[in-house]
Biopython code that builds the backbone (N, CA, C, O; Angstrom):
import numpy as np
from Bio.PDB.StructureBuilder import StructureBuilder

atoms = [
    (1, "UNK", "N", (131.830, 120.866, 192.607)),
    (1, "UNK", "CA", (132.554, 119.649, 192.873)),
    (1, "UNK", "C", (131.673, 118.705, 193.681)),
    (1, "UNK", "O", (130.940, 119.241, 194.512)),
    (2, "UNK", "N", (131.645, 117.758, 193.596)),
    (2, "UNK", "CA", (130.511, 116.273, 194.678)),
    (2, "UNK", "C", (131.313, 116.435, 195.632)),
    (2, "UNK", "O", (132.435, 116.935, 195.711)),
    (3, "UNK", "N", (130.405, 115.811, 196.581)),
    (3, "UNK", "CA", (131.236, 115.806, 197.878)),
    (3, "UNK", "C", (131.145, 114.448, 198.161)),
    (3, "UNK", "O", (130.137, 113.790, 197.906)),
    (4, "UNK", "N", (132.444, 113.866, 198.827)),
    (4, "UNK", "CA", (132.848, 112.600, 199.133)),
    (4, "UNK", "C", (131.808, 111.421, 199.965)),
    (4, "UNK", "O", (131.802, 111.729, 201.157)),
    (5, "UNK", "N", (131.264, 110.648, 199.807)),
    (5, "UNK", "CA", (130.259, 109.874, 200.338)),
    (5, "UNK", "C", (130.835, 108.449, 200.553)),
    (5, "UNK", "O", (131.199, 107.778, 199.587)),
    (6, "UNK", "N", (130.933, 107.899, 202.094)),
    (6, "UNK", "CA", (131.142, 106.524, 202.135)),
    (6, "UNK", "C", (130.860, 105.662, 201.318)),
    (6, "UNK", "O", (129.970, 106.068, 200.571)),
    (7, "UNK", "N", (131.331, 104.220, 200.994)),
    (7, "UNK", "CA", (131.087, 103.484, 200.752)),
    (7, "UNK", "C", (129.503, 103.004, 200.987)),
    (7, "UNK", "O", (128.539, 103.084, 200.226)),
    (8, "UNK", "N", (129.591, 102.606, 202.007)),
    (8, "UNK", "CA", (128.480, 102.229, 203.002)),
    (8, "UNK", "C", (126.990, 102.383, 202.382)),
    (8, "UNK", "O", (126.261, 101.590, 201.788)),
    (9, "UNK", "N", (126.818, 103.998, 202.845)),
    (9, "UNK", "CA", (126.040, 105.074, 202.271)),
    (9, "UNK", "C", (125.513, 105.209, 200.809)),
    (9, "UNK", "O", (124.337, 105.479, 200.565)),
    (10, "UNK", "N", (126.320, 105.034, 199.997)),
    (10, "UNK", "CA", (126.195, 104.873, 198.345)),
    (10, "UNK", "C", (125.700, 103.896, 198.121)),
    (10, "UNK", "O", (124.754, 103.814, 197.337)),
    (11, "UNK", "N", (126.259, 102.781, 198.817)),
    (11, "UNK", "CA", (125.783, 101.493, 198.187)),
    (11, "UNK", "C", (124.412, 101.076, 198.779)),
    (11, "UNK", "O", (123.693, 100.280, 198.175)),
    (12, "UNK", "N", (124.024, 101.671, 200.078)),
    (12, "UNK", "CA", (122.344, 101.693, 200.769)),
    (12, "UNK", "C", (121.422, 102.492, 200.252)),
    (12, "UNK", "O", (120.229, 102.286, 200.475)),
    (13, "UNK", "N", (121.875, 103.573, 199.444)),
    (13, "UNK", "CA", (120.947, 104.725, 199.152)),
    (13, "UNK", "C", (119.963, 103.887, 198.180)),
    (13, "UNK", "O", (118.819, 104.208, 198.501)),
    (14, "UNK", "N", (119.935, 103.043, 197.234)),
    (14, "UNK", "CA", (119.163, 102.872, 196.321)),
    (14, "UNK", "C", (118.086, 101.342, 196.878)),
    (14, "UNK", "O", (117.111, 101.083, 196.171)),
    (15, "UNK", "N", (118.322, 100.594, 197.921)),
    (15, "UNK", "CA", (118.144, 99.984, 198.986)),
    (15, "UNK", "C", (116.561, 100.555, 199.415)),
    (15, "UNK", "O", (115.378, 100.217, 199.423)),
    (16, "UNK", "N", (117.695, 101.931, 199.840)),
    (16, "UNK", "CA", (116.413, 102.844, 201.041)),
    (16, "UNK", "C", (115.203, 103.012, 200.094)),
    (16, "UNK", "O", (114.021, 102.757, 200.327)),
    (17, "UNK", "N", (115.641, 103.387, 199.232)),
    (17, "UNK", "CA", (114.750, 103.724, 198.305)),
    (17, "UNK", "C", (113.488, 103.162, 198.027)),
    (17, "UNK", "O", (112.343, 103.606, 198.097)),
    (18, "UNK", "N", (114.163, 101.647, 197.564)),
    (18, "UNK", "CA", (113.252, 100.927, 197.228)),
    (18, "UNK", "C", (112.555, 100.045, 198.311)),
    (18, "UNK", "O", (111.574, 99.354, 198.035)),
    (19, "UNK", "N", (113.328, 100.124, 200.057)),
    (19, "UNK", "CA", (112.280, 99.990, 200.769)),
    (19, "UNK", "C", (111.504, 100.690, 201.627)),
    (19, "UNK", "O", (110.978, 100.203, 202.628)),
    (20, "UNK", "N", (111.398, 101.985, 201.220)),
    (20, "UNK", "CA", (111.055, 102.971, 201.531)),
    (20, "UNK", "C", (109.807, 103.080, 200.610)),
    (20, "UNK", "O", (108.856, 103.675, 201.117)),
    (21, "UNK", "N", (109.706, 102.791, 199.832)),
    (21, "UNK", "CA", (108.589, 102.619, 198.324)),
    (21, "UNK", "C", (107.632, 101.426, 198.848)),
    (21, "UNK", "O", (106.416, 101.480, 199.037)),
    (22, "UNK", "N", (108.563, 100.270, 199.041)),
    (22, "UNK", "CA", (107.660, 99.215, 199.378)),
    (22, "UNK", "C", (106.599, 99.729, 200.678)),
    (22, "UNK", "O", (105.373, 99.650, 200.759)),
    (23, "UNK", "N", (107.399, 100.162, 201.432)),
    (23, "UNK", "CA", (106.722, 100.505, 202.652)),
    (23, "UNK", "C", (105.717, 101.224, 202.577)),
    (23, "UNK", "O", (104.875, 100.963, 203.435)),
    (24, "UNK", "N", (105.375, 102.324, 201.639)),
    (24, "UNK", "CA", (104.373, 103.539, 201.232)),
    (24, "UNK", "C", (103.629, 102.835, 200.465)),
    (24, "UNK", "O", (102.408, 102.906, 200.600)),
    (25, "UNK", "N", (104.146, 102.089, 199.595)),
    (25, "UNK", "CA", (103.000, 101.116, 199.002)),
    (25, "UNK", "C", (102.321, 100.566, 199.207)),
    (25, "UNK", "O", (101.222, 100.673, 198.663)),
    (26, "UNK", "N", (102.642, 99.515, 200.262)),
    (26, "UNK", "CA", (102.177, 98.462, 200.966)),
    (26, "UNK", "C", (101.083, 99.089, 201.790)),
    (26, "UNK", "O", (99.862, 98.962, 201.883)),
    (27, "UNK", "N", (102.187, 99.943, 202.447)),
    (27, "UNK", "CA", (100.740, 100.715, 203.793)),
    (27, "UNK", "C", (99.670, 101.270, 203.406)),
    (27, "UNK", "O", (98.698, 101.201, 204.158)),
    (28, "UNK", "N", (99.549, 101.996, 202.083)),
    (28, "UNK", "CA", (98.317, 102.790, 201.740)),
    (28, "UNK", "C", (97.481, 101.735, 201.227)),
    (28, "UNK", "O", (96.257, 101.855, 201.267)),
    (29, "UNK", "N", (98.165, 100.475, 200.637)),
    (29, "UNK", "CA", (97.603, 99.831, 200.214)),
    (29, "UNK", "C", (96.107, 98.903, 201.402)),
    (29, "UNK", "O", (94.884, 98.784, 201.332)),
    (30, "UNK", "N", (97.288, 98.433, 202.424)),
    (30, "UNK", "CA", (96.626, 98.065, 203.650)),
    (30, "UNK", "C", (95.719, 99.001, 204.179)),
    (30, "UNK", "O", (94.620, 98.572, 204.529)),
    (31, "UNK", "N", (95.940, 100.053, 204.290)),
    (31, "UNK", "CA", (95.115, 101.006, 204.590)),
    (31, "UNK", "C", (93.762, 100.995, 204.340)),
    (31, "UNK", "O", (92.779, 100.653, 204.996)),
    (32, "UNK", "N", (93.950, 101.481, 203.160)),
    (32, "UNK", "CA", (92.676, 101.895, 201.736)),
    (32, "UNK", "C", (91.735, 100.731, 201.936)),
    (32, "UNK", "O", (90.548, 101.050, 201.880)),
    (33, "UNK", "N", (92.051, 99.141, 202.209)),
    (33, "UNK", "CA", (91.399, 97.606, 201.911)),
    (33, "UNK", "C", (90.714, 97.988, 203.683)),
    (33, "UNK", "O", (89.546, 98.355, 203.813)),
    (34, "UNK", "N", (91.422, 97.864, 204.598)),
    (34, "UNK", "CA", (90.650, 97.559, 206.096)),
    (34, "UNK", "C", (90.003, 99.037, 205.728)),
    (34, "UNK", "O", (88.778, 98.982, 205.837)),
    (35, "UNK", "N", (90.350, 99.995, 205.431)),
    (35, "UNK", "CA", (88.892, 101.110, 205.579)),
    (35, "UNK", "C", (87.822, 100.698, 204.702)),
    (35, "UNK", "O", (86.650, 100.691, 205.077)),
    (36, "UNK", "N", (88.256, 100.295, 203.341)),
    (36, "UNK", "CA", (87.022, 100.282, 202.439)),
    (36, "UNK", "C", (87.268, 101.022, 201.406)),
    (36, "UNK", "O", (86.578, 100.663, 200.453)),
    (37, "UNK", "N", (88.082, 102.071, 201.127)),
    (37, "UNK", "CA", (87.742, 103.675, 200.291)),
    (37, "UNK", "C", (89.426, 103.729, 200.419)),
    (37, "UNK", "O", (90.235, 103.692, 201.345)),
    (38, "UNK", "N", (89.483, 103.849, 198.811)),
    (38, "UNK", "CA", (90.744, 105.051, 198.621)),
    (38, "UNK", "C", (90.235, 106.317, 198.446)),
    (38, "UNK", "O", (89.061, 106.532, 198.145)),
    (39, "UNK", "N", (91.084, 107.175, 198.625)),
    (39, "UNK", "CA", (91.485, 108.486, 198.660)),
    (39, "UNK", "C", (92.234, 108.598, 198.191)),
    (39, "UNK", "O", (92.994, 107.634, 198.099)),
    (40, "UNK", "N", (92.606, 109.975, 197.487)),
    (40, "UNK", "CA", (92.671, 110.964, 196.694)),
    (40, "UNK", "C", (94.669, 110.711, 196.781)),
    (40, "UNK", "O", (95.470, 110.320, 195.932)),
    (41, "UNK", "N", (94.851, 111.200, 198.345)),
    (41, "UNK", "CA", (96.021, 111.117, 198.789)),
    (41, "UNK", "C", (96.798, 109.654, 199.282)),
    (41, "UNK", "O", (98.002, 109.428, 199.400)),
    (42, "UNK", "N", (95.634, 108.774, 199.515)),
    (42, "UNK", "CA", (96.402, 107.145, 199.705)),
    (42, "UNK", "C", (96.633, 106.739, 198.108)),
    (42, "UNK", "O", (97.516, 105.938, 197.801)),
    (43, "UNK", "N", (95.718, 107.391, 197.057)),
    (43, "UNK", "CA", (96.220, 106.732, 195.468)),
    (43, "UNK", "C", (97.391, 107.174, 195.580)),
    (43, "UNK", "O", (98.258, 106.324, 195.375)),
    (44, "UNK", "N", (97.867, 108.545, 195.917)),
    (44, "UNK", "CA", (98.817, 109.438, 195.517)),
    (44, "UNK", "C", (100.135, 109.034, 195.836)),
    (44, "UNK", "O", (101.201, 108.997, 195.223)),
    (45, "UNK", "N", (99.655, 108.671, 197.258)),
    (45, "UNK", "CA", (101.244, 107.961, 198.415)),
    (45, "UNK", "C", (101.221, 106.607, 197.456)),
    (45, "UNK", "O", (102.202, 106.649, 196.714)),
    (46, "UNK", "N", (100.624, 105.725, 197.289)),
    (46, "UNK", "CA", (100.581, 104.324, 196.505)),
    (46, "UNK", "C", (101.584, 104.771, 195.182)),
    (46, "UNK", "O", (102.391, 103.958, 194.730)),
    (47, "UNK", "N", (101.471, 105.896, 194.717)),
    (47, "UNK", "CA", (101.936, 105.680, 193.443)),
    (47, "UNK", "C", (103.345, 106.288, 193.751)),
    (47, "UNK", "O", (104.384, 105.713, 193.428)),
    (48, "UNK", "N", (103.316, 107.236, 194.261)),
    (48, "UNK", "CA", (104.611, 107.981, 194.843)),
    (48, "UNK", "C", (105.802, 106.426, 195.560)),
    (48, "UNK", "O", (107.017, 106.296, 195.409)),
    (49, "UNK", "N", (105.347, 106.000, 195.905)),
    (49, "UNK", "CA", (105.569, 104.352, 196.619)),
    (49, "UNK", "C", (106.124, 103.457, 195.565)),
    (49, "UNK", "O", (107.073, 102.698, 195.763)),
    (50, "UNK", "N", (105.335, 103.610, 194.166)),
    (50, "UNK", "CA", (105.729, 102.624, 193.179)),
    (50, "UNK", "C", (107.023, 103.406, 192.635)),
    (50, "UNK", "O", (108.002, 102.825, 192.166)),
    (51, "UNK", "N", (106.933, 104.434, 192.726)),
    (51, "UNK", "CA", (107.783, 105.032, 191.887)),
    (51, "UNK", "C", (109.010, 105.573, 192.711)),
    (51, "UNK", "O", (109.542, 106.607, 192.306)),
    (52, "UNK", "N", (109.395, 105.082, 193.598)),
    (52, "UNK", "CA", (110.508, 105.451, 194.422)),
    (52, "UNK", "C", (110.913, 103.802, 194.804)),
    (52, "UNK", "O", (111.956, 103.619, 195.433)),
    (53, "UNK", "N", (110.147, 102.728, 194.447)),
    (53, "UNK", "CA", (110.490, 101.813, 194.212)),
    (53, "UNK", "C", (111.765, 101.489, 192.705)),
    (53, "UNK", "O", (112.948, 101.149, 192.702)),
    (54, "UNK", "N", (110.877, 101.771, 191.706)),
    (54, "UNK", "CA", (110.935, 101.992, 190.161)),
    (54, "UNK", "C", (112.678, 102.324, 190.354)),
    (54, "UNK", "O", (113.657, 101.593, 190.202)),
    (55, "UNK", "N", (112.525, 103.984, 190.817)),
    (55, "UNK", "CA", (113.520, 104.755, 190.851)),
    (55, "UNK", "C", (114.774, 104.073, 191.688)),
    (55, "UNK", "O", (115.899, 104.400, 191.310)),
    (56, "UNK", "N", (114.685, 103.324, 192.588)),
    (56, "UNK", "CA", (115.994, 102.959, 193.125)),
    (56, "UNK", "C", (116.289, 101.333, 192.456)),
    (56, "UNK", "O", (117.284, 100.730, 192.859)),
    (57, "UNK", "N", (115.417, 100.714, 191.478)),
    (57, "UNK", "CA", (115.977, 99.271, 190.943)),
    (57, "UNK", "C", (116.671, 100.185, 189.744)),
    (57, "UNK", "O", (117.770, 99.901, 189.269)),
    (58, "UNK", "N", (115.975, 101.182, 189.375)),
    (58, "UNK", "CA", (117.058, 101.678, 188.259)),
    (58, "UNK", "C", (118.026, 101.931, 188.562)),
    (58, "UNK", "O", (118.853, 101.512, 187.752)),
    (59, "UNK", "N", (118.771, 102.840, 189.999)),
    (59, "UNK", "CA", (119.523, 103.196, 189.751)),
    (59, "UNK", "C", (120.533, 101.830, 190.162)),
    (59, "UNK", "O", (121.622, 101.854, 189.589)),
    (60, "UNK", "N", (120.284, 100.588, 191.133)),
    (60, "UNK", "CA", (120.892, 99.445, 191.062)),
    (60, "UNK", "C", (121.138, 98.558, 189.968)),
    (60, "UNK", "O", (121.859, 97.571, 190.119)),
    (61, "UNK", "N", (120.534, 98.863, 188.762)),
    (61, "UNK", "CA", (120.771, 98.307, 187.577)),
    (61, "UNK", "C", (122.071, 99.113, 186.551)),
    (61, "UNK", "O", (122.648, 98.620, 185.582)),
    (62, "UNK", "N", (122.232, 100.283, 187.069)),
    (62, "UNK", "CA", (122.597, 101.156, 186.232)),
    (62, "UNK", "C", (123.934, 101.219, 187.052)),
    (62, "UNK", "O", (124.960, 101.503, 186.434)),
    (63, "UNK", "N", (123.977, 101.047, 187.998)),
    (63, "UNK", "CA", (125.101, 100.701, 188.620)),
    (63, "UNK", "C", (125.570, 99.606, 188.492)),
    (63, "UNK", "O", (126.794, 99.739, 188.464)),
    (64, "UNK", "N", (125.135, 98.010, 188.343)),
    (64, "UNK", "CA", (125.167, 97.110, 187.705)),
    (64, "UNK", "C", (126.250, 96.980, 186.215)),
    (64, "UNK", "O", (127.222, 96.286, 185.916)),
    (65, "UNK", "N", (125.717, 97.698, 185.769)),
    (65, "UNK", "CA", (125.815, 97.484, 184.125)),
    (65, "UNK", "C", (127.466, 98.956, 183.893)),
    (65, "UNK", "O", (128.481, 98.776, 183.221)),
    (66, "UNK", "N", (127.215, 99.838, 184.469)),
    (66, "UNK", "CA", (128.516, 100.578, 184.713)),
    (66, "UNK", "C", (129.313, 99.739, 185.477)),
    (66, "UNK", "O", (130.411, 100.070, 185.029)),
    (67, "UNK", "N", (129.580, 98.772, 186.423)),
    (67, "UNK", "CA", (130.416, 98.306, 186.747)),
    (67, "UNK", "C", (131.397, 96.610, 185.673)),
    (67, "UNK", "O", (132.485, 96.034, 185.694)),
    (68, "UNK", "N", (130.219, 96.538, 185.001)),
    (68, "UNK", "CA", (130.375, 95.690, 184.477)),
    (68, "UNK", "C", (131.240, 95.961, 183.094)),
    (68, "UNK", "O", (132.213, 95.275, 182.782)),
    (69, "UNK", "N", (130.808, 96.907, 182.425)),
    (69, "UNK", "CA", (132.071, 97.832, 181.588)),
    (69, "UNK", "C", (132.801, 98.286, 181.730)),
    (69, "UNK", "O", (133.576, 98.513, 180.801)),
    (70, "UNK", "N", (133.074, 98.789, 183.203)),
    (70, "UNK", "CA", (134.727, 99.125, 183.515)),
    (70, "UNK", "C", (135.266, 98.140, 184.267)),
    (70, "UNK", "O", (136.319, 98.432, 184.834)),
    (71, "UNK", "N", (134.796, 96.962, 184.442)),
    (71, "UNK", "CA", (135.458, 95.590, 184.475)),
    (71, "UNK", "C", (136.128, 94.940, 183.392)),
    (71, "UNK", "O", (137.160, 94.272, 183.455)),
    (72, "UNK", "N", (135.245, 95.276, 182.131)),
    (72, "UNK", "CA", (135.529, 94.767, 180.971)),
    (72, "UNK", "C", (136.777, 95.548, 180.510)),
    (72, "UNK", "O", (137.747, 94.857, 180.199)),
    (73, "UNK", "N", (136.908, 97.054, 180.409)),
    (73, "UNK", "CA", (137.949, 97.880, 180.302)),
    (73, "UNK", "C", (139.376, 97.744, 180.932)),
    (73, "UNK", "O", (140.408, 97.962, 180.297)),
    (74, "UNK", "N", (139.318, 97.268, 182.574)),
    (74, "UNK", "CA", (140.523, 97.235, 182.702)),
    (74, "UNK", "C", (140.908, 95.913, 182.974)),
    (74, "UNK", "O", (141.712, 95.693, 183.879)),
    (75, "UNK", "N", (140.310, 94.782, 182.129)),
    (75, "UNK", "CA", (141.036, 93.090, 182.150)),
    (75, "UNK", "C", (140.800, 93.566, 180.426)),
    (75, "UNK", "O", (140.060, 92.745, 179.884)),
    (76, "UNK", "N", (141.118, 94.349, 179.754)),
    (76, "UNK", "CA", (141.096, 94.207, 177.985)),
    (76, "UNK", "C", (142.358, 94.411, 177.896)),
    (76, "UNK", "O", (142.677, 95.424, 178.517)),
    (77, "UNK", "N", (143.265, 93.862, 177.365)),
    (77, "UNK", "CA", (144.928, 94.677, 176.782)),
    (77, "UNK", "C", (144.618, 95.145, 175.844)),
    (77, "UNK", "O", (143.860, 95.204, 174.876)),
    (78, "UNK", "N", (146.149, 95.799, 176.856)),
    (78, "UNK", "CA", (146.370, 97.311, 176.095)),
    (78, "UNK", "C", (146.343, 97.320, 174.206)),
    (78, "UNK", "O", (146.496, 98.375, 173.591)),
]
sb = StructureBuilder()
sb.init_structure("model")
sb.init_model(0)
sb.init_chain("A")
sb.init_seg("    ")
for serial, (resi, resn, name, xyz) in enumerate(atoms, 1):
    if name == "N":
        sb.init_residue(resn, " ", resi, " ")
    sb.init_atom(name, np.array(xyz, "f"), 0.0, 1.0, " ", f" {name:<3s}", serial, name[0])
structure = sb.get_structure()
């Protein structure tokens, strides 16, 4: 069974996500330029970064587009 999750919470999780991504992105990015040299593990965090970006516009789109069909569902008569 799921377990019950605020409002609040649900609707920030995909948020965090994606600024949580920006943030790993950005920084390795900054990083890597004032040292000079990527590494192995700043490519790694960079991409891990894009993709936890990626991952939370999807799931705000997808939430998007489900709300928008069961909008459509309950203003349709019966």
């Amino acid at each position: 069974m799921k377990s019950w999750t605020r409002d609040s919470i649900y609707g920030a999780r995909p948020w965090v996500l994606i600024g949580v991504g920006v943030g790993l992105a950005l920084g390795m990015m900054l990083w890597s330029l004032s040292e000079g040299l990527w590494t192995l593990w700043r490519s790694l965090l960079c991409l891990g970064g894009t993709a936890l970006c990626i991952v939370g516009g999807a799931i705000l789109q997808m939430r998007l587009d489900y709300r928008a069909r069961s909008k459509l569902r309950r203003e349709a008569p019966p």
